[in-house]
C-alpha positions in Angstrom: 10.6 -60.2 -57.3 10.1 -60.5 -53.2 12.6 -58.1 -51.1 12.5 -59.4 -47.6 13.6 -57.6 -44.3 14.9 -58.6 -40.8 14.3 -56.8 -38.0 15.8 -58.0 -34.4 13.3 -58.4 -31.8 14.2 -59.6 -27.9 12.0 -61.3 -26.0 11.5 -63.4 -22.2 9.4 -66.2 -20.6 9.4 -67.2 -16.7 8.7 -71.0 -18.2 11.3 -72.0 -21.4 13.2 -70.8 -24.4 10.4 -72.0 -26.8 7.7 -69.7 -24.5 9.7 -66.5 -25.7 10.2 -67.5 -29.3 6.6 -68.0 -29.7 6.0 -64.5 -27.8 8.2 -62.6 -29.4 6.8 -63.7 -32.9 3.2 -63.5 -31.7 3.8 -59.9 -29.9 5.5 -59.3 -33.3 3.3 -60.4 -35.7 0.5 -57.7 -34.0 1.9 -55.2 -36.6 4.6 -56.9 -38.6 3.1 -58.7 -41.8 4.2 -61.1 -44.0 6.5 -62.7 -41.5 8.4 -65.9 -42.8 10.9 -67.0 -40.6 13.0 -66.5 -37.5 16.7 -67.4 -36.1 17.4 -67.1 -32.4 20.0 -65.3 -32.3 21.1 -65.4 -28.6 19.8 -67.1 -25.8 20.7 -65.9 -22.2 19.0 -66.5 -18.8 18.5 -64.8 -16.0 18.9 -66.6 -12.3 18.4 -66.1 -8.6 20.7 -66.3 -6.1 20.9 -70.2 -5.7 22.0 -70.3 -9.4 18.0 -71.4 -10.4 16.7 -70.3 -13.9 14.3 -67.2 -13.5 13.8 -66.1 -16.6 14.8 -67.0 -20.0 15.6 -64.1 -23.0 16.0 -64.5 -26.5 17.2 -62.2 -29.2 15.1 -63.0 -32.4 16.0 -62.0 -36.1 12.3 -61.9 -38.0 12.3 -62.0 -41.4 9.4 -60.6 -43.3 8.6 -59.8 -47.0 8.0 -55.9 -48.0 5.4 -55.3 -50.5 
């Protein structure tokens, strides 16, 4: 029997939603194990004064198997 656990994880990227995905599961995966899935939770931008996307954050729920 596999118990699996989700931990939240936020991330960002200058260039696109997908950027910060991969970065938050990659900066992740440095000491999670096991990891088999992920839902973006949220996804919310930052901008500058002329309304232009700076910055784009996501909030990540990882799923991972505990052994």
């Amino acid at each position: 029997m596999s118990i699996a656990k989700i931990i939240e994880v936020n991330a960002s990227s200058k260039t696109s939603v997908e950027d910060a995905v991969k970065s938050g599961l990659k900066k992740t995966a440095e000491t999670v194990k096991g990891i088999k899935g992920a839902w973006v939770n949220e996804i919310k931008v930052v901008t500058d004064d002329g309304g232009n996307i700076t910055e784009w954050r996501v909030n990540l729920r990882i799923s991972f198997v505990v052994e």
